[in-house]
LUMMIRO-466313 format. One record per residue (C-alpha): y, x, z. Coordinates in pm, 1 decimal. Each point is the difference from the previous one (the first is absolute). Layout:
N
         v         u         w
         Y         X         Z
...
end
This chain:
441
         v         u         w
    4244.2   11083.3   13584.3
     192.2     310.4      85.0
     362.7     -29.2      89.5
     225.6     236.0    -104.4
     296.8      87.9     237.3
     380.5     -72.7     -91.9
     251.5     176.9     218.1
     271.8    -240.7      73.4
     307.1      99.9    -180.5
     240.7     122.7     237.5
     343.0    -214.7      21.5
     263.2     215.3    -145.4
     225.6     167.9     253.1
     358.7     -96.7    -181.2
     251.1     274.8     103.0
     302.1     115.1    -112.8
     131.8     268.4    -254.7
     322.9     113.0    -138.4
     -54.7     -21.4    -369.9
     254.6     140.2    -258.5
      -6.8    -265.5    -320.9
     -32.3     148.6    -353.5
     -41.8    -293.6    -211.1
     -76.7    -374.1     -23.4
    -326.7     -86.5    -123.5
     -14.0    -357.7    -213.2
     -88.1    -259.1     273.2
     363.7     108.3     176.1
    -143.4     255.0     251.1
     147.4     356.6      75.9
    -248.3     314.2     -64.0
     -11.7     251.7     214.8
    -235.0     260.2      66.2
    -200.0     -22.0     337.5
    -324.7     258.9      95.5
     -12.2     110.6    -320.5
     -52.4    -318.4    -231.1
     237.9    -302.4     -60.5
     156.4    -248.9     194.5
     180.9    -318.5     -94.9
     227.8    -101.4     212.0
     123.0    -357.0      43.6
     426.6     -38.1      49.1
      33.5     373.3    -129.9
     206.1      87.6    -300.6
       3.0     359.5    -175.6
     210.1     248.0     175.7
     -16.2    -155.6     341.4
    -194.5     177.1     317.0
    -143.3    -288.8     217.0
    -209.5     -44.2     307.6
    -281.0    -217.3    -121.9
    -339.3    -125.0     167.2
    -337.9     105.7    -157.3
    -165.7    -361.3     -69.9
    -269.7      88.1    -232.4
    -165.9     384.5     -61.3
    -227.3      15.7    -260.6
    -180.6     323.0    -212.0
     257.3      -4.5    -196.5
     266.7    -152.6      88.8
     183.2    -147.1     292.6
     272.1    -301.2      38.0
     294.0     -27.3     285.6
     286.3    -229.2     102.7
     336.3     150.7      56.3
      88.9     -42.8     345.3
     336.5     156.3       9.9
     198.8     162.6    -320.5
     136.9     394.9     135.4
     152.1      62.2    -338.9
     100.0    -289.4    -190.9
      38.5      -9.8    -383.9
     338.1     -53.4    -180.3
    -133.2    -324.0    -132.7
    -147.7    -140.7     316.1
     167.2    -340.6     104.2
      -9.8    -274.0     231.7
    -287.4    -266.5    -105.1
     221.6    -348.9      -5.0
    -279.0    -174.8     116.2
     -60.9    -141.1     324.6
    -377.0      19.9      11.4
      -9.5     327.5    -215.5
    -222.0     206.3     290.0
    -251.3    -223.2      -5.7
     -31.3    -221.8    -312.2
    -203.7     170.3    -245.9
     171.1    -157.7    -304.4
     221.5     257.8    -116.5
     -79.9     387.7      96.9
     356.1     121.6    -210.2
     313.7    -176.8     207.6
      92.3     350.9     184.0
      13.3     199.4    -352.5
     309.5     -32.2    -223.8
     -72.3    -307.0    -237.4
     123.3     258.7    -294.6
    -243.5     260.4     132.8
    -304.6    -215.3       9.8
      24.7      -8.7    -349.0
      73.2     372.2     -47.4
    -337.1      23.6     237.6
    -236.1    -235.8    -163.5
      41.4     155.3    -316.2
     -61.0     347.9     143.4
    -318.0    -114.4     111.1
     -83.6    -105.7    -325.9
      52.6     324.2    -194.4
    -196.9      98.5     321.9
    -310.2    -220.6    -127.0
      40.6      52.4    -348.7
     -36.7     386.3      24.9
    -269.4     -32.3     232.5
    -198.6    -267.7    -188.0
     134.7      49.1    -340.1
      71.0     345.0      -6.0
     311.8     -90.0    -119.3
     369.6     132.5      54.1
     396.3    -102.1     -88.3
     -24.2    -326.8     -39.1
     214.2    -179.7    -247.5
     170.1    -202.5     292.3
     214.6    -304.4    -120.2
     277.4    -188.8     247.0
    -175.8    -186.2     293.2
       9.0    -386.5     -21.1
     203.2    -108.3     326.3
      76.6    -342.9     162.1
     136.4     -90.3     287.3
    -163.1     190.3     327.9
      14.9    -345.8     193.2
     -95.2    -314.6     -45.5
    -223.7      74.6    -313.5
    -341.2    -178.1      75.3
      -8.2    -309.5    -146.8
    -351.1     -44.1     149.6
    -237.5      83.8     321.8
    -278.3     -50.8     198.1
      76.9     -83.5     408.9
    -219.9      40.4     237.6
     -88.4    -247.3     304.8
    -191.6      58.2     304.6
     -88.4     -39.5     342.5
      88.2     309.6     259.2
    -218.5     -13.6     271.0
     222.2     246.2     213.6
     330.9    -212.1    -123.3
    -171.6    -335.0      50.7
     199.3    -142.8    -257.6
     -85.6       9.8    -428.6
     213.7     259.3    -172.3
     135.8     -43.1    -356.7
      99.2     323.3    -193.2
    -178.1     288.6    -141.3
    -230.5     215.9      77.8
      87.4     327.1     221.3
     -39.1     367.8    -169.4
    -320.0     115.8      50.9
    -119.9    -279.1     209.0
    -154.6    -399.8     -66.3
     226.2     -97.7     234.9
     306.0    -255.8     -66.3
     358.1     135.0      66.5
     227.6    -356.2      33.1
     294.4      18.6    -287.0
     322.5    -154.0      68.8
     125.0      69.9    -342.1
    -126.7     234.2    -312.3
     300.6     184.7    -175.0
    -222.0      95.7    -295.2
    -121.1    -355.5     -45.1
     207.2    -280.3    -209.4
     260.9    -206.5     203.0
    -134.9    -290.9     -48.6
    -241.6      57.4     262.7
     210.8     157.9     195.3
     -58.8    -219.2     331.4
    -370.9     -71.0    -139.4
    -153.4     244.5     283.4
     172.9    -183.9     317.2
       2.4    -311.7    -128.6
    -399.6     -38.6     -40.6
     -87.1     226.6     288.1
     215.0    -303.6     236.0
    -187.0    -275.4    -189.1
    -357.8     168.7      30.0
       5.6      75.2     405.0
     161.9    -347.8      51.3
    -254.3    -167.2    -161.4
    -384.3      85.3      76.3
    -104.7    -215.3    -323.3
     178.0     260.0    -178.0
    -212.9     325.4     110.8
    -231.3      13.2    -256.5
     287.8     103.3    -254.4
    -151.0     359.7     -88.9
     266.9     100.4    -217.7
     311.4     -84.7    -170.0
      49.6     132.2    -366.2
     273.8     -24.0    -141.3
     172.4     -18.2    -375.2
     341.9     -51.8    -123.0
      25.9    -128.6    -422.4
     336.8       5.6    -137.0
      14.3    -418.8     112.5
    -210.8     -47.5     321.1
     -67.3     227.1     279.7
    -382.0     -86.0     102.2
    -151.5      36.6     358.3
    -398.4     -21.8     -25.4
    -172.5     -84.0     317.7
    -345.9     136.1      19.2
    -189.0    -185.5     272.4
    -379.7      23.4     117.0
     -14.8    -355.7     165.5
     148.2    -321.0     -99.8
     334.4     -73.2     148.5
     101.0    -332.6      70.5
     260.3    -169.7    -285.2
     228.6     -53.2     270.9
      40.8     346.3      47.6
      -0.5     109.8    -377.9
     303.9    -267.3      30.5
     180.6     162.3     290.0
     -26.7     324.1    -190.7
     120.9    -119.0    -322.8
     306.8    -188.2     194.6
      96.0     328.2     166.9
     -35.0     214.1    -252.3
     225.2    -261.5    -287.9
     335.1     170.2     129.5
    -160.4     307.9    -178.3
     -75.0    -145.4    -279.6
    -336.5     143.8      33.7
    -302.2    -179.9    -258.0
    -285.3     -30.6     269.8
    -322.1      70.4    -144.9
    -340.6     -44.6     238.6
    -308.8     141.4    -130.0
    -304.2     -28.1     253.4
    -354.5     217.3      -5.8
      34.8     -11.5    -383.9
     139.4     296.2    -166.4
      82.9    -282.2    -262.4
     421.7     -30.2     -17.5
      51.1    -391.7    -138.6
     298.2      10.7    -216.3
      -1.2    -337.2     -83.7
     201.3    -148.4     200.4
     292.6     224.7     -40.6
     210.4     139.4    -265.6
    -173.5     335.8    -116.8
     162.3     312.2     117.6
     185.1     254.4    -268.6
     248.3     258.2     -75.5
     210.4      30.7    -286.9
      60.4     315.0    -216.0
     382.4     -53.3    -190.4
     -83.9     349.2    -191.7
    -274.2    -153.9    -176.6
     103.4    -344.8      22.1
    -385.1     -54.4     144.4
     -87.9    -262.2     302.8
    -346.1     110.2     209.0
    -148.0    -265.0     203.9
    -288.9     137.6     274.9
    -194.3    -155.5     235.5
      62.4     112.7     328.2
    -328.3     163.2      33.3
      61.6     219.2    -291.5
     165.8     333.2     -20.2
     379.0      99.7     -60.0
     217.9     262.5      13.5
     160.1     -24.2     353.1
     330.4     156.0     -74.2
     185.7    -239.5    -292.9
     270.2     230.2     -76.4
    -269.1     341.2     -79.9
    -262.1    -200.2    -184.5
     300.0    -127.0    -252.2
     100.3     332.0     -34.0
    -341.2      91.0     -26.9
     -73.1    -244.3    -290.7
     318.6      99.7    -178.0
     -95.7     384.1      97.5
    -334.2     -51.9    -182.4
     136.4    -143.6    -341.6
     252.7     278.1     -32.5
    -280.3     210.0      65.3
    -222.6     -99.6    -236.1
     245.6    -108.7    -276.4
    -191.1    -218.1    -199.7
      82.5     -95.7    -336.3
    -242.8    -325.2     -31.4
    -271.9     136.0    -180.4
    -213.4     148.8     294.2
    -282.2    -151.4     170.7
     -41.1      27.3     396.8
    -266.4     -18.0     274.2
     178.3     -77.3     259.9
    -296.3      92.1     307.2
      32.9    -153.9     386.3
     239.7    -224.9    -155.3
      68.4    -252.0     253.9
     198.8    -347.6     -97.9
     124.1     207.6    -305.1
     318.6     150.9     167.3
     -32.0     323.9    -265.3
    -197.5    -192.6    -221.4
     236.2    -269.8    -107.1
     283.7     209.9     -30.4
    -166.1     244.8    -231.6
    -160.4    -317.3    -191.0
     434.2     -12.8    -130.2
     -36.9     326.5    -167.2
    -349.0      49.3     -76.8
    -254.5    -170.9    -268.3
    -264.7     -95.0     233.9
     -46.7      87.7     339.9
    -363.9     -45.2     207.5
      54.7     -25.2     374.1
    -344.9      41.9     215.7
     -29.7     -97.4     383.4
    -246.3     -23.4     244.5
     187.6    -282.6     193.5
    -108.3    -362.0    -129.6
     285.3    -188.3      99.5
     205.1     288.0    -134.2
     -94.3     -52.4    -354.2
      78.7    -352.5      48.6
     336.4      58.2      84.8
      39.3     300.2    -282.0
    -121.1    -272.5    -249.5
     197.1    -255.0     134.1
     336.5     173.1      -6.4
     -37.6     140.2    -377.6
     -48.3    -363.8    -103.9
     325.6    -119.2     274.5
     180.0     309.7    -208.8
    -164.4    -106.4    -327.9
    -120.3     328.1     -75.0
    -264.1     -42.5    -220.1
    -122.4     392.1     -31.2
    -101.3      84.1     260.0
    -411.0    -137.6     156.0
    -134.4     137.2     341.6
    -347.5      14.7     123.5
    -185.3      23.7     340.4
    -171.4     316.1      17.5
     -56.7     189.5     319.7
      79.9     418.4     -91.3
    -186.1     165.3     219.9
    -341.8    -128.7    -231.3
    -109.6     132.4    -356.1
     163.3    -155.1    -277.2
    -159.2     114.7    -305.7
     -62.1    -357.8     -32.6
     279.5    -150.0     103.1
     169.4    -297.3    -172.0
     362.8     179.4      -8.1
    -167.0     344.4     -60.0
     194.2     153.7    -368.1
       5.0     305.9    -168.5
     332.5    -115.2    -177.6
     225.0      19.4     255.6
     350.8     245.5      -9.0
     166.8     -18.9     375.0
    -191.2     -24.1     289.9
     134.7    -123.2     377.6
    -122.1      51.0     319.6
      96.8    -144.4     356.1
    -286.5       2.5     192.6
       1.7       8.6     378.5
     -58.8     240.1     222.1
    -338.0      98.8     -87.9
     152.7     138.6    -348.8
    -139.3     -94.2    -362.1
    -242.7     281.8      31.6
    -344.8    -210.3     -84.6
     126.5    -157.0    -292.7
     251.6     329.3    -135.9
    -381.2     163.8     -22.1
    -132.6    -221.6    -217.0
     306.7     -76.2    -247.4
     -15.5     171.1    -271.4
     363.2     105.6      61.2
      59.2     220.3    -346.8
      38.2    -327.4    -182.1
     314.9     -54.8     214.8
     369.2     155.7    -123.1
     157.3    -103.0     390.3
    -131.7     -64.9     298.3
     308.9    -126.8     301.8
    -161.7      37.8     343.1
     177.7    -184.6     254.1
    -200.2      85.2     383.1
      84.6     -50.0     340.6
    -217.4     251.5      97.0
      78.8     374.1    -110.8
    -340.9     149.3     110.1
    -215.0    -228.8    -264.5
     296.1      42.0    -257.4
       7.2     383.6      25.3
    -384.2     -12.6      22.8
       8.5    -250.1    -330.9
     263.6     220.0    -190.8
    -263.2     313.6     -30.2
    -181.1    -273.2    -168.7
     241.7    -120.1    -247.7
      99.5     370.7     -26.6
    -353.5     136.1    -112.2
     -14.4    -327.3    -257.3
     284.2     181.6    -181.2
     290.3    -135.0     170.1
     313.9     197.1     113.1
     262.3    -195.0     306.7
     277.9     -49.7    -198.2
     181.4    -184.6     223.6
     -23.9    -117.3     410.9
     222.1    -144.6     296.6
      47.9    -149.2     278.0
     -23.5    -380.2     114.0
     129.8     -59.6     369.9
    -166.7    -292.6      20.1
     -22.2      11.1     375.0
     275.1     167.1     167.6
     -43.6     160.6     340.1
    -337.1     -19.1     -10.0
    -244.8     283.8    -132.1
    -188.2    -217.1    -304.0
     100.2     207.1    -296.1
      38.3    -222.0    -379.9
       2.7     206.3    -322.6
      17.0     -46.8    -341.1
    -129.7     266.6    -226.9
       5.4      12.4    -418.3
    -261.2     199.1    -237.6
      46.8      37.4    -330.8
    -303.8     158.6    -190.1
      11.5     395.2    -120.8
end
């Protein structure tokens, strides 16, 4: 058989440049313009000059690290965070909280003229919280450094698999504020304890849970030792082994409570919420204004999770169908219309990215529809709706390529973008939440 020869691809040789910022692209990074084609620059903000390093060159584009700011922008600050340079949780700390707004939606009328060839935006206020403390829930990671000898508990560096060790997390809630030193002294005292693989973490409006994800079985006496040094925190120890199964059982079920809508959500703690509490209220309450109903509407309600948008619409709407691909998800949707006695509203398992011509929930007599799909956008299933039968469609994404990419196709169903804004649902970071409104021509 004849082999064909493969040059070895030659390592890049990273130098540096002095780059002169123009804009911020929507994953946080500076653009700059470098051998004639663009460059994203990590650390950069618009109007800066910076000495950055090369890391990737491709075709037709290349990528760079700042190494040292030369001109600095007006809204450049000092990150507050110890671990800033090398944790790659937040990209946003040394930009103006104000301005990261003012940025990400920038690079959204930056999408939506490039995707949806469209232009002045109908902007409403942003919906704010607090910039620290907000995440009521996340994933830690555990693991052995070979070069450290010792197992590191944090998250994961930018750019890299590696594990940068976190003292303390100022965008993560206060209740687990000594969550990161606390385990990382239990784990590398106790060798019974290495096969912990990750920590995740979840705080409902009456318990603050810990789930401890280990591959072997650990001993009970050290499941006891854990659960005794942790009870000062108040912490509800959960241990879930090779099994991706969460037992509740044996504890109180998790929830959050929304006082707008006088509406109690229970989720298991492998399920999906909204990390930030304060934005997704505002977000609910955002959404009703929005769509105004006045109780004689019916609503699909796609990607619809435990029913967060669902069962607050379900107030002011006839019927409302929620559809989700997530089993347990539907459970829990079902399961907290019937805690909230809400008797109009029925959800169905249905994954969206397959044909549903003949699906149980498919209607032609619906009047509002509502998407919040993840990143991957509603695309598959916005083809095959037949979306004319709709008067409103509220988009809520967290990622503005698919939802400027999806907007051309609400826009050529006969749609117009009445209304869109900004959710900062992650501070300091560069994950960018919208919510956008169409109203039929």
């Amino acid at each position: 058989m004849a082999q064909i020869f493969k040059a070895k691809k030659q390592p890049l040789q990273k130098k540096s440049v002095v780059l002169d910022i123009t804009a911020m692209d929507h994953q946080g990074r500076g653009i700059a313009k470098h051998n004639n084609k663009v460059c994203f620059v990590s650390g950069a903000l618009p109007n800066e000059q910076v000495k950055a390093t090369i890391i990737d060159d491709k075709a037709r584009y290349s990528s760079a690290a700042t190494q040292k700011v030369i001109k600095a922008s007006d809204a450049r600050v000092t990150p507050f965070c110890e671990h800033y340079n090398h944790c790659g949780g937040c990209q946003l700390q040394h930009l103006e909280t104000s301005q990261q707004v003012i940025e990400k939606q920038t690079a959204v009328n930056q999408l939506f003229e490039k995707f949806a060839k469209q232009k002045n935006l109908n902007w409403e206020a942003p919906l704010l919280s607090k910039s620290t403390h907000y995440r009521r829930s996340a994933r830690i990671a555990v693991m052995f450094d070979k070069a450290a000898k010792k197992i590191r508990v944090g998250y994961r560096a930018s750019g890299s698999k590696n594990i940068v060790s976190i003292n303390q997390c100022a965008v993560l809630s206060e209740a687990f504020a000594d969550v990161f030193t606390l385990f990382d002294s239990l784990i590398n005292q106790h060798k019974s304890l290495h096969s912990i693989s990750h920590l995740q973490l979840c705080e409902s409006d009456e318990h603050s849970f810990v789930v401890i994800r280990h591959t072997k079985t650990i001993p009970d006496e050290f499941k006891i030792l854990v659960e005794q040094a942790t009870a000062i925190h108040k912490y509800e120890i959960v241990w879930q082994s090779e099994s991706d199964v969460i037992e509740h059982s044996h504890f109180a079920m998790p929830y959050y409570y929304l006082k707008e809508f006088n509406l109690k959500f229970e989720f298991g703690l492998g399920n999906f919420i909204q990390v930030n509490a304060q934005v997704n209220q505002a977000m609910l309450k955002q959404s009703a204004d929005w769509l105004n109903l006045n109780g004689d509407e019916s609503v699909l309600d796609l990607f619809c999770g435990i029913g967060n948008f669902s069962l607050v619409l379900a107030k002011q709407a006839k019927t409302v169908i929620g559809v989700e691909g997530v089993t347990s998800a539907v459970a829990m949707a079902a399961q907290n219309a019937q805690t909230n006695s809400i008797t109009n509203a029925e959800f169905y398992c249905f994954d969206l990215t397959q044909k549903i011509q003949n699906a149980p929930w498919f209607s032609k007599d619906l009047d509002v529809l509502v998407l919040d799909p993840s990143r991957t956008g509603a695309m598959a299933v916005l083809e095959q709706l037949p979306l004319k039968q709709f008067k409103t469609i509220l988009y809520v994404s967290c990622d503005p390529v698919t939802l400027a990419r999806d907007s051309a196709i609400i826009s050529q169903a006969g749609f117009e973008l009445n209304k869109i804004g900004l959710m900062n649902m992650f501070p300091h970071t560069g994950h960018i939440e919208t919510m956008a409104l169409f109203q039929r021509r």
